[in-house]
C-alpha positions in Angstrom: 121.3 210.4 86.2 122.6 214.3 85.3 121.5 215.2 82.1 123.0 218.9 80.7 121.4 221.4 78.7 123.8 221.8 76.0 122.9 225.6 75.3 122.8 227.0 78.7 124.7 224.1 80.6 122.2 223.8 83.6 122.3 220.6 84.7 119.3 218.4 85.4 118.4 214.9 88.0 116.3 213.0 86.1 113.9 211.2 89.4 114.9 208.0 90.5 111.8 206.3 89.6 112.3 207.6 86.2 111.8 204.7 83.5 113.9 204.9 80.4 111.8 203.1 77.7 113.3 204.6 74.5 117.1 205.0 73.4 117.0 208.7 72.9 114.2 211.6 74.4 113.0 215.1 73.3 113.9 217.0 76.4 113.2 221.5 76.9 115.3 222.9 79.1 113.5 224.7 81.8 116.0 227.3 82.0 116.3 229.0 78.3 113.7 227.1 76.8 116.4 224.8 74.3 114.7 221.5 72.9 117.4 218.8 72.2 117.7 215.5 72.4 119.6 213.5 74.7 121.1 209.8 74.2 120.5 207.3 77.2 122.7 204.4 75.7 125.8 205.1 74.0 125.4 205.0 69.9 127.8 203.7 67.8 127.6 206.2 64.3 126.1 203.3 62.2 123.7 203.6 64.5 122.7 207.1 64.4 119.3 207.8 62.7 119.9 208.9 59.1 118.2 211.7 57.7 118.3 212.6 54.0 117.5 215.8 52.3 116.7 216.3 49.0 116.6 219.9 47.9 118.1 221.7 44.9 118.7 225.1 46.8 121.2 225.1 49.2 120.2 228.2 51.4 117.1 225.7 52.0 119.3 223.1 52.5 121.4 225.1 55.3 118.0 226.0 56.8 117.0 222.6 57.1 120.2 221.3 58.3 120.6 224.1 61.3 116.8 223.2 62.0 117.9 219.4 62.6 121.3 220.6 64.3 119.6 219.3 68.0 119.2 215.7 66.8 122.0 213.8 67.0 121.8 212.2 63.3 123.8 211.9 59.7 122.8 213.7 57.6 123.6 213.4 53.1 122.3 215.8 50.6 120.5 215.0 47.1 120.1 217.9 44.9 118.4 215.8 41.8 116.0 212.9 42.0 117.6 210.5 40.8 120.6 210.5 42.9 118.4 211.1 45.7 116.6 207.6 44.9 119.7 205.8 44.5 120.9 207.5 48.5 117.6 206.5 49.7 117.4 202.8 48.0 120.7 202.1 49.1 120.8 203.6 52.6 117.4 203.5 53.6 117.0 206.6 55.7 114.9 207.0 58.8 113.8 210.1 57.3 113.9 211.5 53.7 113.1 215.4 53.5 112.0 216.6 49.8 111.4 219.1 47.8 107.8 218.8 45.7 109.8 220.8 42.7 112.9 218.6 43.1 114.4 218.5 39.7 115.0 215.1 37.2 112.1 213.7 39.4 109.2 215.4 40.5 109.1 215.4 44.5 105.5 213.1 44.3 107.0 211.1 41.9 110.3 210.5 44.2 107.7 209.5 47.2 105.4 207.2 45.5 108.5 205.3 44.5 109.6 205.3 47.8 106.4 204.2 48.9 105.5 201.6 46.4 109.3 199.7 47.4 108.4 197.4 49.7 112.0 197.8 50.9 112.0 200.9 51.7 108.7 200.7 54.0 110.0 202.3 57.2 111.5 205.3 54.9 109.2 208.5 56.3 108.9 211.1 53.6 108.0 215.0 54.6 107.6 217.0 51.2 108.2 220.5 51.0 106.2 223.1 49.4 108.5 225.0 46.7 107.0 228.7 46.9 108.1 231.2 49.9 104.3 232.3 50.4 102.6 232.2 53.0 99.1 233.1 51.8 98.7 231.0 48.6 97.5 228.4 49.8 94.4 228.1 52.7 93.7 224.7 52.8 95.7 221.3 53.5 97.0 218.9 50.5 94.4 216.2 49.8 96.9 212.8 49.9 100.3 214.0 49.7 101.4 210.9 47.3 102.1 208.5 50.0 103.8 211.0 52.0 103.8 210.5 55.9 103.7 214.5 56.4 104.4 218.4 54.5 105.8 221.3 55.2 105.7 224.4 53.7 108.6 226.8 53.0 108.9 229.1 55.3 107.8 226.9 58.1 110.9 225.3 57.4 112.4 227.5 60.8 109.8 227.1 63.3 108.1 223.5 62.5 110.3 220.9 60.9 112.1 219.7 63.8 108.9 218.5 65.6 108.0 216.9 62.5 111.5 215.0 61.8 110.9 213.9 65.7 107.6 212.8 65.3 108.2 210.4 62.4 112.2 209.2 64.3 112.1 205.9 66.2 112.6 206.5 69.5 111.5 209.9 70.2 108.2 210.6 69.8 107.3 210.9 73.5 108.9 214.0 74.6 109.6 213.8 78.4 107.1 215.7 80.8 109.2 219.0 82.0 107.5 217.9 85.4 109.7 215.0 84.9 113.2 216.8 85.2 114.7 218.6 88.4 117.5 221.5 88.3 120.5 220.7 90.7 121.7 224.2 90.1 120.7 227.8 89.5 122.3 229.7 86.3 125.2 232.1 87.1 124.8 234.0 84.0 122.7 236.7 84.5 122.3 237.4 80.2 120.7 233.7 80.7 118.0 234.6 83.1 115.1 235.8 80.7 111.6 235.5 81.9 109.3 233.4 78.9 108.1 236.4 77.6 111.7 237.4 76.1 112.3 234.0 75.5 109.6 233.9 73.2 110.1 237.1 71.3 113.8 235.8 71.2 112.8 232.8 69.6 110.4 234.7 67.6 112.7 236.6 66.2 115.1 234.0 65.1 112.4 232.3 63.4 111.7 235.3 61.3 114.8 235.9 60.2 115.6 232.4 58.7 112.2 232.8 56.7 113.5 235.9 55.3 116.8 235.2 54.7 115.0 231.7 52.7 111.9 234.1 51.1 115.5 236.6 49.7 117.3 233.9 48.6 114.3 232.3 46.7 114.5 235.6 44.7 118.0 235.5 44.3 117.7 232.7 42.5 115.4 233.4 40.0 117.3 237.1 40.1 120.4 234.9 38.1 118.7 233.8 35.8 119.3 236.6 32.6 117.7 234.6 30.3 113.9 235.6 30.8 112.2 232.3 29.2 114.6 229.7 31.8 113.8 232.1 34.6 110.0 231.7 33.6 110.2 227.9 33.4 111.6 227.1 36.5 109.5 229.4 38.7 106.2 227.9 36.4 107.8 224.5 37.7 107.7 225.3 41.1 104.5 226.9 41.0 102.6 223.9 39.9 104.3 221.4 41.5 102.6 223.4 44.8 99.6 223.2 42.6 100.4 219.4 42.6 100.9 218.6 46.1 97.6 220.4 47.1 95.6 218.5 44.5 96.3 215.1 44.1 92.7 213.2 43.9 92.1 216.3 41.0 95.2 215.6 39.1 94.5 212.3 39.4 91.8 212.4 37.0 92.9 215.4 34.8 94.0 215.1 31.0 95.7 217.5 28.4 92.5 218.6 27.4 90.5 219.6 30.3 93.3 220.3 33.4 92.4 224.3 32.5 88.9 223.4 33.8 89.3 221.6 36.4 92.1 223.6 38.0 90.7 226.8 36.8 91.1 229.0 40.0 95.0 227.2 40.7 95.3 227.8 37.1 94.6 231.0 36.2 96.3 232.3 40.3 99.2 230.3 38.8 99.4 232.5 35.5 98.6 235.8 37.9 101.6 234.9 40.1 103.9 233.8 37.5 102.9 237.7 35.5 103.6 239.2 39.1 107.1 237.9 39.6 108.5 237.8 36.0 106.6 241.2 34.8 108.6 241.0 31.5 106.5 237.9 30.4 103.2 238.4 31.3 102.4 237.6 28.1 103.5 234.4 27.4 102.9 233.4 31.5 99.9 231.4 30.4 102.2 229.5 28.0 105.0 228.5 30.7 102.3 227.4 32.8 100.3 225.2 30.6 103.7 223.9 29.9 104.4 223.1 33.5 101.2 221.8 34.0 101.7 219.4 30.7 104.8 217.7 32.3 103.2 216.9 35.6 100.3 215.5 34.1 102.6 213.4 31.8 104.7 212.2 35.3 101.6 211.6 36.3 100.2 209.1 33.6 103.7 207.9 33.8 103.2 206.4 37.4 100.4 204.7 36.7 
């Protein structure tokens, strides 16, 4: 069987011995490095696996989508909650990608509902951290509401796809690159980098999605002219990362004493909040409390 890199074309034998247990593999070209996957049986496109992503921002969206562009899947977009419950209810996705911030329904909410459907118990759910920062946070999220995984933002380039691939059926047992042999050499001499440019290549690209999704994050909030609505929706985000970090303390937290026992999240919240909307530092402890009133009400909602 001749299996082709579809980035660089180099064509590959797979051995004759070779055992195909799985409809679809993770193959790296050996050549340029390329990770795709390939299809050993011909799939009809009902039977494609079907990946949904629910994300109000749609330069996170793009990023996402271009991240999944080597699996051969369909793909629908939810930019609200609720419509991204009614996709995943009625389509049942392999995969549902979500934003912890996701707007009309908080991202933990959205899972646990998931979760708690015992029709939707093969749905895998990956939440992603809302904030573009990559130093906020040093430790990993407690629970993660149900969730089978979590990524943060601006790993969003360089580690979703073996995420999505760990949690498709089918394709979680990348073939050995021991296990493929070329048939030809490369004629393109721009295609014969050693690993080490490959790498900074690669590098490169990765860093440029993260800051074309860290500029676009404050583009965002840059719209906004009204000062109190620009405050809100970042205080939002910020303590829904808050949220996905902390579950077993929010769990327990009321209105009176979620100061306390949050008090470093808390009072970094109010700090980065001051730092990114200078112009209402003092009422950022006010938008904050207020953001962290609604989740706690979601919260006591669920249960």
């Amino acid at each position: 069987m001749i299996i082709t890199c579809p980035k660089c074309k180099t064509n590959y034998k797979l051995k004759d011995d070779f055992s195909v247990t799985a409809s679809q593999k993770k193959l790296r070209c050996n050549k340029c490095g390329y990770v795709f996957i390939y299809y050993f049986k011909h799939s009809e496109e009902n039977s494609l696996p079907f990946i949904v992503i629910a994300h109000d921002d749609y330069r996170v969206v793009t990023a996402i989508k271009k991240v999944l562009g080597p699996i051969k899947c369909k793909v629908e977009t939810a930019y609200e909650g609720n419509d991204a419950y009614k996709i995943i209810s009625n389509k049942k996705p392999a995969v549902a990608i979500i934003d912890v911030a996701l707007p009309g329904m908080f991202g933990f909410e959205l899972c646990e509902k998931i979760k708690n459907d015992p029709s939707l118990k093969d749905v895998k759910v990956i939440l992603v951290a809302s904030i573009y920062d990559r130093t906020r946070y040093k430790r990993k999220p407690q629970n993660l509401y149900g969730a089978d995984d979590y990524i943060e933002k601006h790993h969003i380039p360089d580690g979703l796809l073996n995420k999505v691939l760990a949690l498709l059926p089918g394709s979680k047992q990348p073939i050995n690159n021991q296990e493929l042999k070329a048939t030809k050499e490369l004629s393109d001499a721009s295609l014969l980098k050693d690993n080490r440019d490959l790498l900074l290549e690669k590098t490169k690209e990765i860093l440029e999605e993260r800051e074309k999704i860290r500029k676009h994050e404050q583009t965002v909030l840059d719209s906004i002219t009204d000062k109190n609505v620009k405050a809100r929706k970042l205080a939002r985000l910020i303590v829904s990362d808050i949220a996905l970090y902390n579950q077993e303390i929010l769990d327990n937290v009321t209105h009176e004493n979620f100061r306390e026992m949050l008090k470093l999240d808390f009072e970094d919240a109010i700090k980065y909040l001051s730092h990114r909307i200078p112009e209402i530092k003092e009422d950022a402890k006010r938008f904050i409390e207020e953001a962290f009133l609604e989740v706690i009400n979601k919260r006591k909602g669920l249960k």
